[in-house]
ZAMI-158463 format. One line per 3 residues: number of its first residue (from 1); for each residue x, y, z of N, C-alpha, C. Coordinates in pm, whole numbers. Atoms other than C-alpha are relative to their C-alpha. Example, Ala and Ser with C-alpha at 12.3 -4.5 7.8 and 13.67 -1.06 7.14 Angstrom:
2
1 = 89,-119,0,1230,-450,780,90,120,0 | -82,-119,-6,1367,-106,714,-77,109,73
//
This chain:
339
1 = 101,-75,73,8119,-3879,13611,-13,140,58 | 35,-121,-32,8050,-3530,13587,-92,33,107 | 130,-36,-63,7801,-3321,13830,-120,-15,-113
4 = 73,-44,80,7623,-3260,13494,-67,-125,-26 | -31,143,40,7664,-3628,13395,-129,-50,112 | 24,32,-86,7546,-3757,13729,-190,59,12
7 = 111,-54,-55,7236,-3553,13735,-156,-3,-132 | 91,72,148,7089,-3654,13358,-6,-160,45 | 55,170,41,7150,-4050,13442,-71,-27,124
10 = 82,19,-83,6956,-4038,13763,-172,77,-73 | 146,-32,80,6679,-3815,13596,-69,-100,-116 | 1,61,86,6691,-4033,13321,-62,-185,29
13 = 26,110,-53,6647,-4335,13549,-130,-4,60 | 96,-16,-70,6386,-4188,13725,-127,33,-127 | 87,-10,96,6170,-4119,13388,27,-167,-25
16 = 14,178,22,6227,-4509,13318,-111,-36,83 | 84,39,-140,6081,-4581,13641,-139,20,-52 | 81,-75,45,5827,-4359,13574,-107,-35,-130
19 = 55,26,108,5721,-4499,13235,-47,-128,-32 | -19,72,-33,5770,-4836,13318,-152,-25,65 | 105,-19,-109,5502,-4771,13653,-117,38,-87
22 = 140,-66,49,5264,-4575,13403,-85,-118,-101 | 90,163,137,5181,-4912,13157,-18,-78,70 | 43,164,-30,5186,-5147,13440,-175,-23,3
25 = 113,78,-5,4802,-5108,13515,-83,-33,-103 | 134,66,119,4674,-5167,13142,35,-116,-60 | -29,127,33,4858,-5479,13131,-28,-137,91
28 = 13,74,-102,4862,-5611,13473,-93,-51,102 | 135,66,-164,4590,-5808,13751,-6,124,63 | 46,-121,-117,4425,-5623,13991,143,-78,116
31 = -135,52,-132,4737,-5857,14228,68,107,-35 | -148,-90,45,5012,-5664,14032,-26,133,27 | -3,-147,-43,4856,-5337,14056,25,-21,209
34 = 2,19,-178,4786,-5409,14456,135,-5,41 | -149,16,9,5188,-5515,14458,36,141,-26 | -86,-135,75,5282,-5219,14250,-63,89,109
37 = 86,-50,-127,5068,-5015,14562,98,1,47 | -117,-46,-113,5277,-5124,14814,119,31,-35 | -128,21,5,5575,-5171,14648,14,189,-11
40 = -54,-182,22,5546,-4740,14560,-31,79,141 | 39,-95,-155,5381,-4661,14911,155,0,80 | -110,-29,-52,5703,-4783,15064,138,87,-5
43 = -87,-103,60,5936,-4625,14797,18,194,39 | 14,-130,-41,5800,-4303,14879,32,45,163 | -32,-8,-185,5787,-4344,15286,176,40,30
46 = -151,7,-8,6153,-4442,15262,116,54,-34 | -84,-122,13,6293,-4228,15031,-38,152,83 | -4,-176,-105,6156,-3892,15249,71,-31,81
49 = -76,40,-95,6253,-4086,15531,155,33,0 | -158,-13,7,6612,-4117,15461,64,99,-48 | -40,-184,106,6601,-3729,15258,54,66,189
52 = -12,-54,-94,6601,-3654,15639,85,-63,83 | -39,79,-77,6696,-3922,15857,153,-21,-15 | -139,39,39,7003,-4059,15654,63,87,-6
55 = -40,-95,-11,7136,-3744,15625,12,51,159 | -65,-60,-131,7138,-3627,15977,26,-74,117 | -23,83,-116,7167,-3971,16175,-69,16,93
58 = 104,-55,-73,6839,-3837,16345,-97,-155,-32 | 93,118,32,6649,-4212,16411,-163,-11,43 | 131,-43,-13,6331,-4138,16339,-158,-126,48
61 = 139,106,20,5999,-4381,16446,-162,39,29 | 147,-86,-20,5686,-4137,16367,-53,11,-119 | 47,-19,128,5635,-4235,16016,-135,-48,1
64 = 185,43,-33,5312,-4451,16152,-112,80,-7 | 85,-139,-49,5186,-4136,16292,-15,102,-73 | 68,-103,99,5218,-3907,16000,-99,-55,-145
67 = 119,78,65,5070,-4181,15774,-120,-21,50 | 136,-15,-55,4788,-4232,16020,-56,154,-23 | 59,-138,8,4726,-3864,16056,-38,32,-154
70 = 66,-6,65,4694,-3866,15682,-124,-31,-64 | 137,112,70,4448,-4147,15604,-110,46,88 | 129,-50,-66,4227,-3983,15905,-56,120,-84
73 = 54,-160,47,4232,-3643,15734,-90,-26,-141 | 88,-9,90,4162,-3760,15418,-178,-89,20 | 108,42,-34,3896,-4004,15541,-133,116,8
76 = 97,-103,-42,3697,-3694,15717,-23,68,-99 | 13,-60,76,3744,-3498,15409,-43,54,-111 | 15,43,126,3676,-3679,15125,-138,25,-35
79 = 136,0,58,3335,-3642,15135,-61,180,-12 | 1,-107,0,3356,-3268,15129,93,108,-94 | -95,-76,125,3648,-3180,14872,39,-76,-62
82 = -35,94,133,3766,-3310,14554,178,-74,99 | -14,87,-53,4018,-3562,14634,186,23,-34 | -128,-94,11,4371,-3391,14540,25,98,148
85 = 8,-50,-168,4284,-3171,14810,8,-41,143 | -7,56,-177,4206,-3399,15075,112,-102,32 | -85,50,-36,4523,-3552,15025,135,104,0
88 = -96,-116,-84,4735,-3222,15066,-28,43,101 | 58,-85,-130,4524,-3158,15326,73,-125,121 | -58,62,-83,4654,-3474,15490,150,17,10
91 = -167,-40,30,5043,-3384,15392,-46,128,49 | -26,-141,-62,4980,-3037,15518,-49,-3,145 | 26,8,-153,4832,-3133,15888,103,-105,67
94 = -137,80,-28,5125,-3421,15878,109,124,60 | -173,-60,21,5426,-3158,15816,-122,109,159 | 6,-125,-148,5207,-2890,16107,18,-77,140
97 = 9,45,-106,5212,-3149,16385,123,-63,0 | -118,76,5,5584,-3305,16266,70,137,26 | -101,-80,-15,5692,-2901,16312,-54,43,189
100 = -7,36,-172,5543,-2943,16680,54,-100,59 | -92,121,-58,5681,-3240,16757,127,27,12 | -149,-38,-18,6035,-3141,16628,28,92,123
103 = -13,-112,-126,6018,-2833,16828,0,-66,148 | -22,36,-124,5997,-3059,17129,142,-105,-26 | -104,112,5,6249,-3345,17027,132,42,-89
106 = -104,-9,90,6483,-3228,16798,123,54,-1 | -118,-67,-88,6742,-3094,17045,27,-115,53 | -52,129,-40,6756,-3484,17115,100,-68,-127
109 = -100,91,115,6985,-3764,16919,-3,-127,97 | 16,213,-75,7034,-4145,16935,-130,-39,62 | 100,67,-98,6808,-4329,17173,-129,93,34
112 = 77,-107,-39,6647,-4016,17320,-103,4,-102 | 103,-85,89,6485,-3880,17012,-82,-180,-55 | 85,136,89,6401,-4277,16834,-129,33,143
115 = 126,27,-75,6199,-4326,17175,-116,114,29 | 151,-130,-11,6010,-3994,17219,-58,5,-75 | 136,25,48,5872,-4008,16903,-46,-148,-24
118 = 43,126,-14,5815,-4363,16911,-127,80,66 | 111,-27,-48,5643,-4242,17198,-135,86,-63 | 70,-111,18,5478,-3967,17069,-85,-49,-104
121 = 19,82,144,5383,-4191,16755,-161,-85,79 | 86,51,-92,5182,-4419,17052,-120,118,61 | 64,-84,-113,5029,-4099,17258,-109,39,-122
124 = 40,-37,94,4897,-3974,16899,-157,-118,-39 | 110,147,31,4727,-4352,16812,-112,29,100 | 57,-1,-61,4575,-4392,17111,-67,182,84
127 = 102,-88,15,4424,-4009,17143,-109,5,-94 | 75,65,128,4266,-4089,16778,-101,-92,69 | 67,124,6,4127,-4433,16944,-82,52,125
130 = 47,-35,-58,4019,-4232,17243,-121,117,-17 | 92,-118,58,3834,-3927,17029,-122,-79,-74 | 58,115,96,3698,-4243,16803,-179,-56,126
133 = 44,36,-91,3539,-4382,17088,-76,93,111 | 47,-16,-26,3421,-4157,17321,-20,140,-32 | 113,-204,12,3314,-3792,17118,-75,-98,-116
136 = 76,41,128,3204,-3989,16790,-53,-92,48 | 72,84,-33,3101,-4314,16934,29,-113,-126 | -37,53,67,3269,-4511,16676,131,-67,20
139 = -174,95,6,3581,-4802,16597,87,74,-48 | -20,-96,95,3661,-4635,16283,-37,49,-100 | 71,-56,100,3564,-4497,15962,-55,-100,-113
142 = -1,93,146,3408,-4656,15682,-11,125,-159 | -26,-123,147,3509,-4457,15335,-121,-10,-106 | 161,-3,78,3144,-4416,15139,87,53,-184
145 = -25,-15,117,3336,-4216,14870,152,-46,-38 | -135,40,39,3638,-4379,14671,30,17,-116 | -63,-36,158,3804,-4272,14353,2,-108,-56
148 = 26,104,90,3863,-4515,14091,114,-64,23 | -98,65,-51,4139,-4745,14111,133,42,-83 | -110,-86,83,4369,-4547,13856,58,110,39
151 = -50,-98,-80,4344,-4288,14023,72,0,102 | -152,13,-138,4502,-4393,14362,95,-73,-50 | -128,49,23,4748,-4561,14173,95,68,-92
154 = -59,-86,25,4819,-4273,13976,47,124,105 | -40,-84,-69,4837,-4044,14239,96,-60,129 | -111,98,-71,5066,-4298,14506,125,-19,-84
157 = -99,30,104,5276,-4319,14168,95,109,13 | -84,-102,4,5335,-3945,14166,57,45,77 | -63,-66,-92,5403,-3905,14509,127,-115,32
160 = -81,121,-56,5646,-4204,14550,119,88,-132 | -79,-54,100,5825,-4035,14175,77,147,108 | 1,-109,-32,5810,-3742,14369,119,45,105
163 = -91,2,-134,5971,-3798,14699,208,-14,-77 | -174,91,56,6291,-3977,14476,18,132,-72 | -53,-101,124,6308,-3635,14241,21,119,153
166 = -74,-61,-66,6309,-3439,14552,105,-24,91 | -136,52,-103,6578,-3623,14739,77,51,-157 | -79,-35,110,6765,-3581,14372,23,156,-36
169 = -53,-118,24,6750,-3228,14355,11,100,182 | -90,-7,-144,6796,-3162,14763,186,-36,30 | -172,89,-31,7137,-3371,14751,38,82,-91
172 = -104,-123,101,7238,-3045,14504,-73,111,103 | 36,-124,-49,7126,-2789,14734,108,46,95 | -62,-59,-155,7298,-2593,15032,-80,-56,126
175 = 50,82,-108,6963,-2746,15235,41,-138,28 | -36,170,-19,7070,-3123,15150,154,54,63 | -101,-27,-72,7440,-2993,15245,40,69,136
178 = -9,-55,-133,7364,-2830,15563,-66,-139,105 | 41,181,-60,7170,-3210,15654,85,-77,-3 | -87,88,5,7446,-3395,15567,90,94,93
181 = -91,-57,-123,7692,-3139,15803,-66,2,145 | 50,74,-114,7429,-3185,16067,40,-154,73 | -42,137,-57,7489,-3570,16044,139,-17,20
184 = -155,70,-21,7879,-3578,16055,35,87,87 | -11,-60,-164,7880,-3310,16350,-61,180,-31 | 74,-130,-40,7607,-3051,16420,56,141,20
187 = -63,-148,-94,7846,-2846,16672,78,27,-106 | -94,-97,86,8087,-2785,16379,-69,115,-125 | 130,-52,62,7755,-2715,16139,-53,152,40
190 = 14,-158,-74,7648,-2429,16390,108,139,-12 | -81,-92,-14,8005,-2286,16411,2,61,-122 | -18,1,125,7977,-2293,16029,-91,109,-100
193 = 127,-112,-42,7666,-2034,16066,-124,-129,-101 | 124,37,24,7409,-2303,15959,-133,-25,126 | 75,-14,-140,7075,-2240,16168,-74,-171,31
196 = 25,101,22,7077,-2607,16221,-156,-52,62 | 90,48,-41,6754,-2588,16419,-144,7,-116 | 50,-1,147,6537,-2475,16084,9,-92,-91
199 = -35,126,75,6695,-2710,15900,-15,-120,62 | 10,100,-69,6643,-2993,16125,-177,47,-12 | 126,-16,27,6289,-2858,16115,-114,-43,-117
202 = 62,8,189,6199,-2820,15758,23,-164,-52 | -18,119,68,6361,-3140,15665,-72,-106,110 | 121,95,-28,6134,-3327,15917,-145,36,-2
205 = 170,-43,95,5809,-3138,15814,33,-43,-149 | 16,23,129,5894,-3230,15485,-2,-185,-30 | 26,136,-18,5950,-3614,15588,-130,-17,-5
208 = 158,75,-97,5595,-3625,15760,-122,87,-148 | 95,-6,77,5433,-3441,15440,-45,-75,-93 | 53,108,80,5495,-3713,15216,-38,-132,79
211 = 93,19,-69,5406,-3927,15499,-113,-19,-6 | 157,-25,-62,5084,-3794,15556,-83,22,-127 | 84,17,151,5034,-3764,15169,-30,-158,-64
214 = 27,158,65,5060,-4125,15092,-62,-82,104 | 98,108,-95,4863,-4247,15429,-145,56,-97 | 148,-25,11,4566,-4025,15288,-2,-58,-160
217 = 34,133,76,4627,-4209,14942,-6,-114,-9 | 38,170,-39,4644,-4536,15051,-130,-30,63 | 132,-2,-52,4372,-4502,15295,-136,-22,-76
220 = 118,59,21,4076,-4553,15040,52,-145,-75 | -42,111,53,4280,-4869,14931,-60,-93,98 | 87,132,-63,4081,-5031,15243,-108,34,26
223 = 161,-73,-8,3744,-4834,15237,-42,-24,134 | 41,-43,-133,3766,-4877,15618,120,-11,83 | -142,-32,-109,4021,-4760,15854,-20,-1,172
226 = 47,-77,-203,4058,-4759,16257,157,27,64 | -59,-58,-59,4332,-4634,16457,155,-96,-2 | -89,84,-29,4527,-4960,16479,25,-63,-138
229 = -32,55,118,4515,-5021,16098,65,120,-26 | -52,-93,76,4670,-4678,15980,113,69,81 | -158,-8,-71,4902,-4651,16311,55,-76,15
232 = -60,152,-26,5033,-4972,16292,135,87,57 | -116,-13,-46,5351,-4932,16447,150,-99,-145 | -102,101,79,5514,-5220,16207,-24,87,-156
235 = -9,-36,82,5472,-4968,15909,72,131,0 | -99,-103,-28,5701,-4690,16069,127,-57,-25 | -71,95,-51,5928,-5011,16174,67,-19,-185
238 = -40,61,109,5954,-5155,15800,51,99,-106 | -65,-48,59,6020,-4839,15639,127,53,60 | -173,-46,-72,6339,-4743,15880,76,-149,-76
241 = -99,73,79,6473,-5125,15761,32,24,-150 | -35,15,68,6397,-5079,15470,86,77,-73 | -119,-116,57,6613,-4723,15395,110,-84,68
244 = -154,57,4,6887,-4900,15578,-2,-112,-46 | -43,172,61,6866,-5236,15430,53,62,-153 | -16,-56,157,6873,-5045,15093,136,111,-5
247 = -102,-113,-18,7125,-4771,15196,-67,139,60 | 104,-119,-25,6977,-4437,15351,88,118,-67 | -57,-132,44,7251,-4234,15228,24,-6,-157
250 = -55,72,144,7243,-4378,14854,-162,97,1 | 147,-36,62,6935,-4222,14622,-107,-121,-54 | 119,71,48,6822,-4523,14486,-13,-114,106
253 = 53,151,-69,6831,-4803,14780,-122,-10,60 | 153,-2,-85,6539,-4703,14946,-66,-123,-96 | 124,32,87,6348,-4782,14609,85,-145,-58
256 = -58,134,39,6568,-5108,14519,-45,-80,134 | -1,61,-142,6504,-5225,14914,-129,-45,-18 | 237,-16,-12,6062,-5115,14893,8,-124,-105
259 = 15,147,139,6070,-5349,14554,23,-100,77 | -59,100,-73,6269,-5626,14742,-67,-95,94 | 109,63,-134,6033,-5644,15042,-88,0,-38
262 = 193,11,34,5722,-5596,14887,-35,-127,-19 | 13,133,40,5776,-5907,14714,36,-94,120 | 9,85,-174,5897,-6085,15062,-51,-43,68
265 = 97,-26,-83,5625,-5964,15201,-87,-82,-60 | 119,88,79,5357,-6063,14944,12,-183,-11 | 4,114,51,5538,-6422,14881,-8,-84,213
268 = 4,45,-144,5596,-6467,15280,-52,13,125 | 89,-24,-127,5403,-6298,15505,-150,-19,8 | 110,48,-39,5063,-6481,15470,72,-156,26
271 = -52,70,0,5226,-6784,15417,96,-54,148 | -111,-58,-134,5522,-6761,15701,23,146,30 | -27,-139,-77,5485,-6477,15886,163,32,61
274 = -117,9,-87,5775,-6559,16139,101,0,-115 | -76,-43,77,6013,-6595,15819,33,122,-62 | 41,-153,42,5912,-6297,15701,114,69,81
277 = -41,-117,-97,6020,-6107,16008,154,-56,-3 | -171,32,36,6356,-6338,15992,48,29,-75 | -64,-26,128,6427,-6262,15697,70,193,-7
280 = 8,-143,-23,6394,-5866,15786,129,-11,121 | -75,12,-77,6617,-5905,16072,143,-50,-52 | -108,43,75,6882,-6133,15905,68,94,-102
283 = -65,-65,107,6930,-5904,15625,69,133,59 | -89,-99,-46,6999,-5600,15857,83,-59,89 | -173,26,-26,7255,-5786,16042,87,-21,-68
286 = -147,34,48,7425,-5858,15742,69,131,-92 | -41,-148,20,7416,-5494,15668,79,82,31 | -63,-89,-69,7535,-5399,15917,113,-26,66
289 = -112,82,-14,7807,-5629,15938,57,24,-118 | -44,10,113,7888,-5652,15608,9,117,-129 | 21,-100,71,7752,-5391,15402,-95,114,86
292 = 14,-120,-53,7726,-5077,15598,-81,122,-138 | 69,-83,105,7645,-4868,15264,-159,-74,-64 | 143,37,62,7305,-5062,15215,-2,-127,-138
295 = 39,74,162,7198,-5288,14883,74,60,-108 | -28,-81,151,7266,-5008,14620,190,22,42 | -182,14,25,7654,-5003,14712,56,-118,20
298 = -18,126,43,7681,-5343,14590,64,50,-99 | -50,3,105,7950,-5352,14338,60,-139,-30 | -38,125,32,8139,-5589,14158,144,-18,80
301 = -92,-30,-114,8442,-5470,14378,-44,-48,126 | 47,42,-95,8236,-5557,14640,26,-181,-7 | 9,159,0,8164,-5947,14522,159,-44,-16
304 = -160,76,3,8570,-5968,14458,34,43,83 | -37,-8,-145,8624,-5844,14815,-17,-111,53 | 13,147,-69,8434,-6130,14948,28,-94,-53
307 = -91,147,18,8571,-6380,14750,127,3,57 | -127,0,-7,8917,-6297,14785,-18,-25,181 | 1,-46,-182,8835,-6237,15207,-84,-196,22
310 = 62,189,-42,8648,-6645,15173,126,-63,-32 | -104,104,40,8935,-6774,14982,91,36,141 | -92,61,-99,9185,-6660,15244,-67,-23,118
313 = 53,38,-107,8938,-6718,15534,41,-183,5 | -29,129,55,8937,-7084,15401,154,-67,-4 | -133,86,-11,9314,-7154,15301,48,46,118
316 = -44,7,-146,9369,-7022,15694,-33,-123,52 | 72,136,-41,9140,-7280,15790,84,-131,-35 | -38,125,64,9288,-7574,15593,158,13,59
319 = -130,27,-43,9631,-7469,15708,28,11,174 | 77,48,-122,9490,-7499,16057,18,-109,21 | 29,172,24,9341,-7796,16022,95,-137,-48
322 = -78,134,81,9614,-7991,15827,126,15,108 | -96,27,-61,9853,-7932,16111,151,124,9 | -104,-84,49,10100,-7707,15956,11,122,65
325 = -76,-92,-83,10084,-7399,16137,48,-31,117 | -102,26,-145,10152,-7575,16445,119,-61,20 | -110,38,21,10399,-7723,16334,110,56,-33
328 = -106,-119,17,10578,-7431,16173,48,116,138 | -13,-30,-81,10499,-7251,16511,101,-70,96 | -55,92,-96,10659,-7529,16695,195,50,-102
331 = -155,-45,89,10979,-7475,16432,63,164,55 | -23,-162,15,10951,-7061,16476,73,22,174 | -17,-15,-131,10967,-7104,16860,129,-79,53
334 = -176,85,-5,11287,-7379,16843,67,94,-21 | -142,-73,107,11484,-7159,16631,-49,131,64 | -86,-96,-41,11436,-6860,16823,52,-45,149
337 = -44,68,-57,11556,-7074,17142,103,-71,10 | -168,62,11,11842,-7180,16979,-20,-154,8 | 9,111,-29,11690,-7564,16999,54,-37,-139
//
């Protein structure tokens, strides 16, 4: 397919989506909307995530921390500006404290950089739980004012649409192509005159804005927040599997992966927790064994790889087992012996 081609049937896919998401809540339970919630909070996390991450092999674990930092901002806010606002206001104090952070870490890679902001993800929580506690004198917040329930599910809708239309028109830019020459080697990137430290910049302030835009819309989804509900750590954690379980360098696995688990989640994690988390684990080893390109580079080439790779796994086996190669071995090794 054409560039031209290519860039109508993803738009085209993404208005489906889109139209699809906009009728579910005048048909569906207050469950399905709640589902349809997470299932777009993640979509959105995961696709920024991987607009940055997958692209430059930079392993990021500070998505907690720009989602917390949103749901605080808008919390404090809400009762002082209309409610659009206080959720750019949380995406715009996300992306200013993700272009301090970079500025310290982002001359790291591998191990280095996952654990600093890990760390930094931790040092963040617990200052929050320490300001909470002893300037306010409080756990955490309780949200007095809350929009209507259309509303945060229209506005979580647009930013989750949002994130997937700007990964779709980034992956045509010179910025998405100077991220992707970052990830397959920086030092040649530099020689190449890209100022890879800008670009490594921008594209993680722009991670942590949608971030910090969809913690401060989610956030009145529990009309009370504290430090250890909006930094969870296991909601940084689940959107890194889930861009690679889905693919990070593909456009749509993120949002085929978020769907996937939501439902996982919802059918298994009150139920069996511990499966749950097996199940999360299992699937990225067989990712990463098996399918390196994620979910969405599933083809049908793919399913006649692994048959054809079982069948002869199998008739090895059986000609194993039935004797015959050792026996032909035993023949191969006479006859060059001259027996």
């Amino acid at each position: 397919m054409s560039y031209r081609q290519l860039l109508v049937r993803d738009l085209l896919v993404l208005l489906a989506i889109a139209g699809w998401a906009l009728a579910l809540p005048y048909w569906g339970s207050e469950f399905i909307v709640s589902l349809a919630l997470t299932c777009l909070m993640y979509v959105g996390l995961s696709s920024s995530w991987a607009l940055f991450c997958g692209f430059t092999r930079y392993l990021s674990l500070a998505t907690s921390a720009f989602f917390g930092i949103g749901a605080y901002a808008c919390a404090l806010s809400l009762e002082h500006m209309p409610w659009l606002q206080a959720v750019a206001l949380g995406a715009g104090i996300a992306a200013a404290i993700a272009l301090v952070m970079g500025a310290a870490v982002l001359h790291l890679r591998g191990t280095y950089f996952a654990v600093l902001t890990f760390g930094m993800t931790e040092l963040i929580r617990h200052a929050v739980t320490y300001f909470e506690k002893s300037v306010t004198g409080t756990v955490g917040r309780v949200l007095t004012v809350v929009p209507a329930r259309d509303t945060i599910y229209l506005t979580v809708l647009v930013l989750a649409l949002l994130s997937v239309a700007v990964s779709i028109v980034v992956r045509r830019t010179r910025f998405g192509l100077a991220l992707a020459g970052i990830g397959a080697d920086e030092q040649r990137a530099q020689t190449l005159g890209v100022d890879t430290r800008w670009v490594k910049l921008a594209g993680f302030a722009m991670t942590a804005a949608f971030a910090g835009a969809m913690g401060a819309a989610m956030s009145v989804r529990w009309t009370y927040i504290d430090p250890h509900t909006v930094f969870n750590p296991f909601i940084g954690f689940q959107t890194v599997l889930i861009a690679l379980i889905g693919g990070a360098l593909t456009l749509w696995g993120p949002l085929i992966a978020a769907i996937v688990f939501s439902l996982l989640a919802e059918t298994l994690r009150l139920q069996a927790p511990q499966v749950y988390m097996m199940t999360l684990g299992l699937l990225l080893i067989l990712c990463v064994l098996y399918l390196p390109g994620g979910l969405a580079s599933l083809r049908w080439e793919t399913f006649r790889a692994w048959w054809n790779d079982t069948r002869g796994w199998w008739k090895e086996r059986r000609y194993a087992w039935s004797g015959d190669k050792a026996r032909d071995q035993e023949r191969a090794r006479r006859h060059r012996y001259g027996f």
